[in-house]
N, CA and C atoms of all chains as a GROMACS GRO file, in nm:
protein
  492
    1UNK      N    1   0.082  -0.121   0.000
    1UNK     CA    2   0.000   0.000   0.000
    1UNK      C    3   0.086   0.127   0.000
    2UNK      N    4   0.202   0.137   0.041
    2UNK     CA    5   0.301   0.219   0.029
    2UNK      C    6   0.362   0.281  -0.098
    3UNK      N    7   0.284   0.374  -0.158
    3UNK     CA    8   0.344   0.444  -0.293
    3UNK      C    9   0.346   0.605  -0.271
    4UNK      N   10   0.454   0.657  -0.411
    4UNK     CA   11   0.497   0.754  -0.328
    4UNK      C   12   0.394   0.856  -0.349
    5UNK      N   13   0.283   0.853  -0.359
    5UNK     CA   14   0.198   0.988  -0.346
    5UNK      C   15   0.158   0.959  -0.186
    6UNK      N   16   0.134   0.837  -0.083
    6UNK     CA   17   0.092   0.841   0.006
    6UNK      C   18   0.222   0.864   0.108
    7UNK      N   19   0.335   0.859   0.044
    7UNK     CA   20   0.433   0.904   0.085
    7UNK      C   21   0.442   1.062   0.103
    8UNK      N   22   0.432   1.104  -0.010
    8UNK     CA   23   0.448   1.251  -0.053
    8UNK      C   24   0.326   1.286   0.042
    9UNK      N   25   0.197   1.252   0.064
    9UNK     CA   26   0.116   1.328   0.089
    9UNK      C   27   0.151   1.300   0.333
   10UNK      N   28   0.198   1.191   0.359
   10UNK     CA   29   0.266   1.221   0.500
   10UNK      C   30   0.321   1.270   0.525
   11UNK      N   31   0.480   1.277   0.403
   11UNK     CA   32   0.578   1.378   0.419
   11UNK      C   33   0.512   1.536   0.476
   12UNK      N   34   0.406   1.578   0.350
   12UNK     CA   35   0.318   1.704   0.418
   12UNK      C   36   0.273   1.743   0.562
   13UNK      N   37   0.143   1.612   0.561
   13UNK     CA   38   0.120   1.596   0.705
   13UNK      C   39   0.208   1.668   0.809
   14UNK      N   40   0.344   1.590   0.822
   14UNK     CA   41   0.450   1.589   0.923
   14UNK      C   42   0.512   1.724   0.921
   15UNK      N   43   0.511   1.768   0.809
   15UNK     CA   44   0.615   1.901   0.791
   15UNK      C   45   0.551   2.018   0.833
   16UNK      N   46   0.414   1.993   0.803
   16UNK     CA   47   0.306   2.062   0.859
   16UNK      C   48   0.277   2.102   0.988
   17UNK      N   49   0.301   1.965   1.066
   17UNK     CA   50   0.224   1.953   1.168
   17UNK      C   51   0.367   1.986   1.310
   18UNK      N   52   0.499   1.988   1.246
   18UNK     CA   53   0.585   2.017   1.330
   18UNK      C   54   0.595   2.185   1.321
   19UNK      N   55   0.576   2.236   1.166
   19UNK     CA   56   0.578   2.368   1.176
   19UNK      C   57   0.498   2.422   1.281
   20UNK      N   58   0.367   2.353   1.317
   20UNK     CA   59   0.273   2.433   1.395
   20UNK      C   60   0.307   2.369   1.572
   21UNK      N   61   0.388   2.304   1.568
   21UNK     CA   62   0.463   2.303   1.680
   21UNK      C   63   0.413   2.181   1.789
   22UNK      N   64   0.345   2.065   1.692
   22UNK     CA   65   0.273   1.969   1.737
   22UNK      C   66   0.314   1.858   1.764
   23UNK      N   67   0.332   1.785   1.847
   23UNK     CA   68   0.396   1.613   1.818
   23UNK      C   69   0.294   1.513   1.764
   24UNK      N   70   0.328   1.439   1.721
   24UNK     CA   71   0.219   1.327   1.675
   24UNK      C   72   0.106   1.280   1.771
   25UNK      N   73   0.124   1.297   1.902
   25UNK     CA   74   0.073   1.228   1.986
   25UNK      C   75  -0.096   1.357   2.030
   26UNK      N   76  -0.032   1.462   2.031
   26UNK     CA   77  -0.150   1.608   2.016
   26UNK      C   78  -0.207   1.556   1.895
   27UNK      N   79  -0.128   1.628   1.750
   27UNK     CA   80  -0.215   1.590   1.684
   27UNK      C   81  -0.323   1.516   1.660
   28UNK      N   82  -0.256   1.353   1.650
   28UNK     CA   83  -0.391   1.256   1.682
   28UNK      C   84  -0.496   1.246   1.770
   29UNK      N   85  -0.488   1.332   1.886
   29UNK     CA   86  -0.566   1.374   1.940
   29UNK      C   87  -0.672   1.489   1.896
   30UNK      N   88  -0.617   1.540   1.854
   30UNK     CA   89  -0.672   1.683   1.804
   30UNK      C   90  -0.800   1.626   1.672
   31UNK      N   91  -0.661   1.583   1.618
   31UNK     CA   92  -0.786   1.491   1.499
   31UNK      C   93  -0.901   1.365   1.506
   32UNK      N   94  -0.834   1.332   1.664
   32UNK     CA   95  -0.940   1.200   1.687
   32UNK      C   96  -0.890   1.056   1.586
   33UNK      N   97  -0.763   1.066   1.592
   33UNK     CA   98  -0.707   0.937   1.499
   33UNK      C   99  -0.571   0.876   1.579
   34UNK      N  100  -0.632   0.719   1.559
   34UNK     CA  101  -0.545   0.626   1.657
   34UNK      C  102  -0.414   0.696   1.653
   35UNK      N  103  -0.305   0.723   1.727
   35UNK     CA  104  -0.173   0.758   1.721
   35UNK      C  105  -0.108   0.711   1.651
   36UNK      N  106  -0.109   0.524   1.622
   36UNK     CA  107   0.010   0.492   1.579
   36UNK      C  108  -0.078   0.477   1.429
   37UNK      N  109  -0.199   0.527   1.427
   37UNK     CA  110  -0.194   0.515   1.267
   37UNK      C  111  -0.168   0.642   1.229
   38UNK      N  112  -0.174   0.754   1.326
   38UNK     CA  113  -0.104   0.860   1.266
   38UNK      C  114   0.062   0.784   1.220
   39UNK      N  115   0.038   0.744   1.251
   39UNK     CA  116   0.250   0.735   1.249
   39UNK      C  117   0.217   0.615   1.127
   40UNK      N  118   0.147   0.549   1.086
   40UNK     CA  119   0.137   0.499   0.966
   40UNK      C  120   0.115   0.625   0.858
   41UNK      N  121   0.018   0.679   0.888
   41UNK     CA  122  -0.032   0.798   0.751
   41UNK      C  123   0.151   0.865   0.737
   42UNK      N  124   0.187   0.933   0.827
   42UNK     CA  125   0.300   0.999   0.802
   42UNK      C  126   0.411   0.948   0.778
   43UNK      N  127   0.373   0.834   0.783
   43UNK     CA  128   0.539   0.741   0.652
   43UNK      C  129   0.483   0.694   0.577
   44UNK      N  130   0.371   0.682   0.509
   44UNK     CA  131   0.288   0.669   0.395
   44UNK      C  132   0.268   0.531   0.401
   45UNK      N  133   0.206   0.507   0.470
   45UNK     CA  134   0.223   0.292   0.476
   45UNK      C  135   0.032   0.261   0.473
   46UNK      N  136  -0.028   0.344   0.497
   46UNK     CA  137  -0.158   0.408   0.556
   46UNK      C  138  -0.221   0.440   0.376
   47UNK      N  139  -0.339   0.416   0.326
   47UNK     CA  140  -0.414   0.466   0.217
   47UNK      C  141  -0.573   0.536   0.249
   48UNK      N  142  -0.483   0.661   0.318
   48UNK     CA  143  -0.592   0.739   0.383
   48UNK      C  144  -0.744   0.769   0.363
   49UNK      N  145  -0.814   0.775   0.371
   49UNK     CA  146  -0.940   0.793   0.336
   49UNK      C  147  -1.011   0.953   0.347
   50UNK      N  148  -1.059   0.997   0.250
   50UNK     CA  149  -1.106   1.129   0.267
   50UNK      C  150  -1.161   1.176   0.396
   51UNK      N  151  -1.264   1.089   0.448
   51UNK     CA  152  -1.303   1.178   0.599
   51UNK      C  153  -1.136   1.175   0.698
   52UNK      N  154  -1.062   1.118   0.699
   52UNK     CA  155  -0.943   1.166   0.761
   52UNK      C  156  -0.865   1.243   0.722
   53UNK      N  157  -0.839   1.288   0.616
   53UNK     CA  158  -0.778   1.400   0.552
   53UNK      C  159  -0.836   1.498   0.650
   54UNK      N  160  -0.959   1.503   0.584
   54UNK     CA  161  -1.049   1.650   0.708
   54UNK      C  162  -1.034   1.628   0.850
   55UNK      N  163  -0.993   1.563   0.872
   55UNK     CA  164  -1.011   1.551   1.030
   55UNK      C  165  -0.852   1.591   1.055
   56UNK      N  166  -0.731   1.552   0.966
   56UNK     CA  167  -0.633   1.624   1.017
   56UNK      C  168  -0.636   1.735   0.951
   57UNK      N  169  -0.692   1.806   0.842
   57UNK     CA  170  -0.667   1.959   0.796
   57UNK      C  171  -0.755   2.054   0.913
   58UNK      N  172  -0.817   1.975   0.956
   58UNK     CA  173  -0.915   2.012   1.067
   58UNK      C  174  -0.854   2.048   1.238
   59UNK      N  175  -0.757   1.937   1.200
   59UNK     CA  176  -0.669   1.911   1.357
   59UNK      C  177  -0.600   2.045   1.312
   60UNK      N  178  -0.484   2.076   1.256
   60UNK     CA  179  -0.431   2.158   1.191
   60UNK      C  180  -0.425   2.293   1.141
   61UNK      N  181  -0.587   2.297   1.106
   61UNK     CA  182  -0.672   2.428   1.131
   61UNK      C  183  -0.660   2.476   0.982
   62UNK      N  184  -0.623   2.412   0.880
   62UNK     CA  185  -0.579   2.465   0.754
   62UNK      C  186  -0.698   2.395   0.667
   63UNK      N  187  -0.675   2.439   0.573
   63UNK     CA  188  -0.760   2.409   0.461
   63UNK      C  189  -0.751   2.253   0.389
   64UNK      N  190  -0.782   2.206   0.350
   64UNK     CA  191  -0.780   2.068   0.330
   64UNK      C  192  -0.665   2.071   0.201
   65UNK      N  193  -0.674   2.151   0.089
   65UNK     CA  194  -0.595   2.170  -0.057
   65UNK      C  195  -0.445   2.176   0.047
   66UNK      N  196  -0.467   2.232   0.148
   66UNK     CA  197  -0.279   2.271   0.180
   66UNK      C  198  -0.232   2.171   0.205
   67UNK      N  199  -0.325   2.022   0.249
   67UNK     CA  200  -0.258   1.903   0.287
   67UNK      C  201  -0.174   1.804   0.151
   68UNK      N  202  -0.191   1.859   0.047
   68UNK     CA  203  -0.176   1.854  -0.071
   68UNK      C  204  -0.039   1.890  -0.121
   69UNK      N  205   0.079   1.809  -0.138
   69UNK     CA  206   0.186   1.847  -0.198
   69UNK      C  207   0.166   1.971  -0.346
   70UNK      N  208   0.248   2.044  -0.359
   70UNK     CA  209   0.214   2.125  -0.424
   70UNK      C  210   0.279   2.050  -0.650
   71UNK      N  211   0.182   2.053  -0.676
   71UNK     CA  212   0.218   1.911  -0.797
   71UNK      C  213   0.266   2.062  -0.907
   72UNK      N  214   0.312   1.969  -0.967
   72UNK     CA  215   0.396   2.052  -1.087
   72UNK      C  216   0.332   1.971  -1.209
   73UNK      N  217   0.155   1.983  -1.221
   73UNK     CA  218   0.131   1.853  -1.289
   73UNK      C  219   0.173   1.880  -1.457
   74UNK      N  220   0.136   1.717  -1.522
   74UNK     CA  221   0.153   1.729  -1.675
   74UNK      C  222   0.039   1.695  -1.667
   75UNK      N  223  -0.011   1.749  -1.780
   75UNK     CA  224  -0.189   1.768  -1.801
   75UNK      C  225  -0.212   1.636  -1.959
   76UNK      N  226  -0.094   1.504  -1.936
   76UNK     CA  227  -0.142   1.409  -2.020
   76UNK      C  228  -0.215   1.328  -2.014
   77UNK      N  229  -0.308   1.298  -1.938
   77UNK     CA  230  -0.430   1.261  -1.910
   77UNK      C  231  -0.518   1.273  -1.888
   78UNK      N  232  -0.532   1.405  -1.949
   78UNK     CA  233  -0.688   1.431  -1.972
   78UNK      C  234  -0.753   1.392  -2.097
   79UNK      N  235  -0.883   1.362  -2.030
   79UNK     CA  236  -0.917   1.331  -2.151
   79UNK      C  237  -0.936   1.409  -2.294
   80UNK      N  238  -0.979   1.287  -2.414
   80UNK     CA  239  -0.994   1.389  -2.535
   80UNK      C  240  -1.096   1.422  -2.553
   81UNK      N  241  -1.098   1.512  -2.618
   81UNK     CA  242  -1.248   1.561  -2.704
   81UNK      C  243  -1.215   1.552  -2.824
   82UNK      N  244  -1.304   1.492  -2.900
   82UNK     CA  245  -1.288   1.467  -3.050
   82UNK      C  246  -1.421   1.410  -3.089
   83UNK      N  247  -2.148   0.614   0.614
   83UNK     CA  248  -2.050   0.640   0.584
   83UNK      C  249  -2.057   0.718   0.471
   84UNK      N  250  -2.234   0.759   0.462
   84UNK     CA  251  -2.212   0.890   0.423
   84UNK      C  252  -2.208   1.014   0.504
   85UNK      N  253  -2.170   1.133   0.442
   85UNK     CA  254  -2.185   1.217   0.533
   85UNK      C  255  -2.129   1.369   0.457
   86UNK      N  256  -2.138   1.481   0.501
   86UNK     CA  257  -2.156   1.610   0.382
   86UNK      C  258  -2.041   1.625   0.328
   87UNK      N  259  -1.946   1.566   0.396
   87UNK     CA  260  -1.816   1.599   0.309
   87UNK      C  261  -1.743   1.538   0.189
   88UNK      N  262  -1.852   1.399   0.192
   88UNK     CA  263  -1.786   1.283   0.107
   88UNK      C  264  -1.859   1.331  -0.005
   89UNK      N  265  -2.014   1.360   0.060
   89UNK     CA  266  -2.111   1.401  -0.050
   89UNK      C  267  -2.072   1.478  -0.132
   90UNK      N  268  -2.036   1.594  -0.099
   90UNK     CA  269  -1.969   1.743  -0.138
   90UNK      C  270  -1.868   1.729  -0.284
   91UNK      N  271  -1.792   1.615  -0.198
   91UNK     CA  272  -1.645   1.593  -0.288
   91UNK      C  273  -1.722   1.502  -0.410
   92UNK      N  274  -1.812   1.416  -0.380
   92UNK     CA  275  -1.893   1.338  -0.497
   92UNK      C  276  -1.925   1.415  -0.614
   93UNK      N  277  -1.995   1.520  -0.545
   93UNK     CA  278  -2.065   1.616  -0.656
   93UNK      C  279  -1.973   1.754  -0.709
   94UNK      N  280  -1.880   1.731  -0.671
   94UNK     CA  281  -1.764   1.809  -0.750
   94UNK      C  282  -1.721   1.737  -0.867
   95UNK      N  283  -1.708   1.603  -0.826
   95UNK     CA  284  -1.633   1.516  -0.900
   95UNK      C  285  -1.717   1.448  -1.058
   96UNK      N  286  -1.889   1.447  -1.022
   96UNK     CA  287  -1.971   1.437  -1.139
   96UNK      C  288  -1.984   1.612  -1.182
   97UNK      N  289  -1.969   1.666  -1.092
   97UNK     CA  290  -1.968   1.829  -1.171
   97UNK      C  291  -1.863   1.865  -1.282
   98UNK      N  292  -1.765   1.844  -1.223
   98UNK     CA  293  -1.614   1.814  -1.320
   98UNK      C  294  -1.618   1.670  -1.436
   99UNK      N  295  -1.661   1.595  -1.419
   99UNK     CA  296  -1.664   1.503  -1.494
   99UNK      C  297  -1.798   1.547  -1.627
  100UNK      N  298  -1.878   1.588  -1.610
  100UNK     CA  299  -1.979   1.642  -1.686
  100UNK      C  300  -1.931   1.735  -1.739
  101UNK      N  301  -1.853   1.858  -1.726
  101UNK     CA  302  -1.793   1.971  -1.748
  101UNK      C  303  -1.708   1.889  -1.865
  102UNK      N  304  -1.634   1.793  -1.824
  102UNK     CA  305  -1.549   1.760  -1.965
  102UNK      C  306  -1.615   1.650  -2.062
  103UNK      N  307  -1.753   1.668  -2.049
  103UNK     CA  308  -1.810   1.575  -2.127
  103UNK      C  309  -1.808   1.402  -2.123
  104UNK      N  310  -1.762   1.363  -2.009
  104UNK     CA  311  -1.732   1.226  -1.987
  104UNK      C  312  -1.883   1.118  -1.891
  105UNK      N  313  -1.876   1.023  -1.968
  105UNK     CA  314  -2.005   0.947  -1.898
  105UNK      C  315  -1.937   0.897  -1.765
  106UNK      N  316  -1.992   0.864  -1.689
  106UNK     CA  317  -1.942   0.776  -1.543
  106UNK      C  318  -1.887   0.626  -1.606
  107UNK      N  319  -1.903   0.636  -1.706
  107UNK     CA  320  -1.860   0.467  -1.732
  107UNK      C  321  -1.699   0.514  -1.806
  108UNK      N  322  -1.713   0.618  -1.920
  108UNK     CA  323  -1.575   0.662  -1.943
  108UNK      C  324  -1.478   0.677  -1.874
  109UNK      N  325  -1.554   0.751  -1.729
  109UNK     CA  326  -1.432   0.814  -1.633
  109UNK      C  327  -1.393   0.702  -1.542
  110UNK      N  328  -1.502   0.593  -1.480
  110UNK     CA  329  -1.393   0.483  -1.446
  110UNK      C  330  -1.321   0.402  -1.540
  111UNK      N  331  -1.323   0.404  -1.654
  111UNK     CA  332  -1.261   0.322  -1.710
  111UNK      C  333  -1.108   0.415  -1.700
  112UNK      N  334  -1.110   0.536  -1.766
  112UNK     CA  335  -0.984   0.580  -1.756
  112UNK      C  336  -0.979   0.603  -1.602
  113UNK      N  337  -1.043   0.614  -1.460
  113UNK     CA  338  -0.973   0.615  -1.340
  113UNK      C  339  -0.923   0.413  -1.313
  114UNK      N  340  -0.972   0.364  -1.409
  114UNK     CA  341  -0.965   0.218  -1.312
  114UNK      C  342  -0.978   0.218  -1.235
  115UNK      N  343  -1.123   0.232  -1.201
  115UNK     CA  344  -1.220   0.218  -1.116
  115UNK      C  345  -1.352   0.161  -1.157
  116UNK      N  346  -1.369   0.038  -1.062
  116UNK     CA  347  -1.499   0.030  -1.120
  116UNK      C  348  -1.604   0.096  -1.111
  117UNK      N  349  -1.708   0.082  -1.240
  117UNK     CA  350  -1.826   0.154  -1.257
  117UNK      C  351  -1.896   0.194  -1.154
  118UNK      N  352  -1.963   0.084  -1.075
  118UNK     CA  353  -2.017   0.089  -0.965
  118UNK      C  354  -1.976   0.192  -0.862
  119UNK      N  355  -1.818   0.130  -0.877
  119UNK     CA  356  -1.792   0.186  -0.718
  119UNK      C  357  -1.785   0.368  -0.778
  120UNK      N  358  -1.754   0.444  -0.916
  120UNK     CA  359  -1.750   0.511  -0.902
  120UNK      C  360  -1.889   0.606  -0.887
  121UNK      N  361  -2.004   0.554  -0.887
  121UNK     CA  362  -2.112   0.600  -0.853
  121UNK      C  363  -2.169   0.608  -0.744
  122UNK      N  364  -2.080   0.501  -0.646
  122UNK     CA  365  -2.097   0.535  -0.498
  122UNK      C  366  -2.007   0.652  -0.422
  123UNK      N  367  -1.904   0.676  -0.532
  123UNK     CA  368  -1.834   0.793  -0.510
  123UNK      C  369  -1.909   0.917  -0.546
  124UNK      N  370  -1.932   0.926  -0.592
  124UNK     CA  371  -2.029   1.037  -0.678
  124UNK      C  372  -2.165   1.080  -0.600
  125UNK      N  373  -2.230   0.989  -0.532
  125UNK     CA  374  -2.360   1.000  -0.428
  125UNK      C  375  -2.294   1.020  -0.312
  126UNK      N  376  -2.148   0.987  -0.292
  126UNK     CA  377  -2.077   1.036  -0.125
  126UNK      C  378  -2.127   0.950  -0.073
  127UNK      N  379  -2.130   0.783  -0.111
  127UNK     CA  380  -2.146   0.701  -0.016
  127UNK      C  381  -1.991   0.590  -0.002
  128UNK      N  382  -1.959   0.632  -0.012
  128UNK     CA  383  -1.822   0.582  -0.002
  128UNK      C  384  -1.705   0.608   0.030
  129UNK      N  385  -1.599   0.591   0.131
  129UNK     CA  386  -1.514   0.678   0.152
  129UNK      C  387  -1.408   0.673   0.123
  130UNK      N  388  -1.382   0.746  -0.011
  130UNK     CA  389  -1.264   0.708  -0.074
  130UNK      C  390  -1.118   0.725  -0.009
  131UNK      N  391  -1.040   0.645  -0.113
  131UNK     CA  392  -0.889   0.636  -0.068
  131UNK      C  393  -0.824   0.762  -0.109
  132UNK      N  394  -0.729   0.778  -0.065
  132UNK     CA  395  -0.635   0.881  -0.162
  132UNK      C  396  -0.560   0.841  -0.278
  133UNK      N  397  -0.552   0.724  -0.276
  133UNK     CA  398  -0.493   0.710  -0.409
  133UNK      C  399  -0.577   0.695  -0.494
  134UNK      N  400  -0.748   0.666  -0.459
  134UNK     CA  401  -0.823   0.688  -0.554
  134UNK      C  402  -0.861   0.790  -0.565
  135UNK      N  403  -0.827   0.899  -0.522
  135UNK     CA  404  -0.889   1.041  -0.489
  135UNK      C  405  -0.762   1.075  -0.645
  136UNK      N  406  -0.683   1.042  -0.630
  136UNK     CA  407  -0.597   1.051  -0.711
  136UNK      C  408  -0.574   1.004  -0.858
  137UNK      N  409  -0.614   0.882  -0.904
  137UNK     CA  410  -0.705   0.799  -0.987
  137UNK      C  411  -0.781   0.920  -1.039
  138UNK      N  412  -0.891   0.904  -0.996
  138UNK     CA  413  -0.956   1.076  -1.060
  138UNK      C  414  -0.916   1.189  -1.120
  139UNK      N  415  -0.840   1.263  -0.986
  139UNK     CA  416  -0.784   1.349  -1.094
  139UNK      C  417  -0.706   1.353  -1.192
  140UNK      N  418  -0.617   1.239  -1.240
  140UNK     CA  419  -0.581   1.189  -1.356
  140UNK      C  420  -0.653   1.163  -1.447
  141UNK      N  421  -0.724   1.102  -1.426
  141UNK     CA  422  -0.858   1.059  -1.517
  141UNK      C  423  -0.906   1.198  -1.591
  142UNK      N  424  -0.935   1.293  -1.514
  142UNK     CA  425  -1.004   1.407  -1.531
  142UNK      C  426  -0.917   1.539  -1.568
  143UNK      N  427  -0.777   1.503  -1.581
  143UNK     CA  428  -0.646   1.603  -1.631
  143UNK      C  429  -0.660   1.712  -1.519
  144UNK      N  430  -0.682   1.731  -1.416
  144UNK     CA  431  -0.705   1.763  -1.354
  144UNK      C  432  -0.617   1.812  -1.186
  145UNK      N  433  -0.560   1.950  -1.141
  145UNK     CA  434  -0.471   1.910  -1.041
  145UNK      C  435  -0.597   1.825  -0.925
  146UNK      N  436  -0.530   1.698  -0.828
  146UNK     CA  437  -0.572   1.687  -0.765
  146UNK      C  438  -0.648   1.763  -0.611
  147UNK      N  439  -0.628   1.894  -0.611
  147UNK     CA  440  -0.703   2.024  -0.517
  147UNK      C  441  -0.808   2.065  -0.619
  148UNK      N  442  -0.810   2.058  -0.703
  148UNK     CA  443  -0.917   2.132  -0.782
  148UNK      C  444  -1.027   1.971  -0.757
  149UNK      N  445  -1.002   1.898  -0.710
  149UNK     CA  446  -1.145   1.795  -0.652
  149UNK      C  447  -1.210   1.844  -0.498
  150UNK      N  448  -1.156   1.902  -0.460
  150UNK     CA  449  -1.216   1.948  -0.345
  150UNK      C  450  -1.290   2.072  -0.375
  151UNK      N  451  -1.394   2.087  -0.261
  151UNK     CA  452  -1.476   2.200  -0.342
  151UNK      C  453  -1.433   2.301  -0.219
  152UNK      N  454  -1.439   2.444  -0.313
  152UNK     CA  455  -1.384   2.599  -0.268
  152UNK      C  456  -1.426   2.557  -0.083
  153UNK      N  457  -1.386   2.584  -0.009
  153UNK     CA  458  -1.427   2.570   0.120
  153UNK      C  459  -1.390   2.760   0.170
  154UNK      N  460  -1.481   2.784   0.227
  154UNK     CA  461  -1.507   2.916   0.328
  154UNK      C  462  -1.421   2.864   0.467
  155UNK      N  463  -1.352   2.830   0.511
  155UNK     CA  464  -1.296   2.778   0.605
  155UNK      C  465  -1.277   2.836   0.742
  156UNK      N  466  -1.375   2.845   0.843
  156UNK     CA  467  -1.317   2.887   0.976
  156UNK      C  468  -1.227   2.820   1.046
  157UNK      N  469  -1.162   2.891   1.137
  157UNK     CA  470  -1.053   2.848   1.149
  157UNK      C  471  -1.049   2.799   1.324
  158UNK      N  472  -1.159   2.741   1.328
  158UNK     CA  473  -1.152   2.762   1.476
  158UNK      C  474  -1.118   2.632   1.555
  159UNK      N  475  -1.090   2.535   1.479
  159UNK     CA  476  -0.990   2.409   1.496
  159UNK      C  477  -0.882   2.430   1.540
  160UNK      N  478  -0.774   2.533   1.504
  160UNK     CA  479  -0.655   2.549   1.501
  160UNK      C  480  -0.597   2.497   1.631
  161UNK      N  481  -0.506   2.445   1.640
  161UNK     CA  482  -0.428   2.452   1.754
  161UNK      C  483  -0.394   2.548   1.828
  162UNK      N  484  -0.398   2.538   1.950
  162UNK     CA  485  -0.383   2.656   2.033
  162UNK      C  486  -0.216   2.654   2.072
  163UNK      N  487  -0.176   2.762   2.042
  163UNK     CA  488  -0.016   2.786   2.104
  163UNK      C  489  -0.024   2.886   2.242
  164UNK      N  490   0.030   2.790   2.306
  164UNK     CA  491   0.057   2.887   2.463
  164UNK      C  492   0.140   2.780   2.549
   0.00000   0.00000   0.00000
């Protein structure tokens, strides 16, 4: 279950959540999520589910998009029109 | 395991998917996702993964924040510093 967008998207989590001066153990509190699966989501081992996203952008106090690595996307998959 | 936020994100996601002209059967095929399940996504009865949250916005050329819908966001979650 470990790929690197669920990687990329803990890495956030964590970088996040130390900026605001939190340990894992608050946080998961804050958010209402088991501790040590916090500590799964934030090494990406975890395939998070949308109502937990909100519950840590929530813990966090930020907007849900900021939990979101910032993508440099390529737009080759969109679909065609023809 | 429904509930307004899954809903919310459902109906962004047939809002955007209609916007580019795509049937629900097109867009799981290019999310590889099945049909079904993507219509339980779409009614917000389901609580998706992130990597299927992700699935989508590929599917849909799409950055993955532009699936979340505009949020007015109070901020009164925040962590308290003291």
């Amino acid at each position: 279950m470990r790929n690197e967008k669920l990687v990329a998207f803990g890495q956030r989590v964590r970088e996040i959540r130390k900026a605001k001066g939190l340990t894992q153990e608050n946080m998961a509190a804050l958010a209402e999520i088991d501790r040590s699966y916090m500590g799964h989501i934030e090494r990406g081992e975890k395939n998070i589910t949308l109502t937990k996203i909100y519950q840590i952008s929530e813990a966090l106090g930020i907007d849900v998009t900021d939990l979101f690595p910032r993508s440099t996307m390529t737009n080759n998959s969109a679909p065609k029109k023809d």
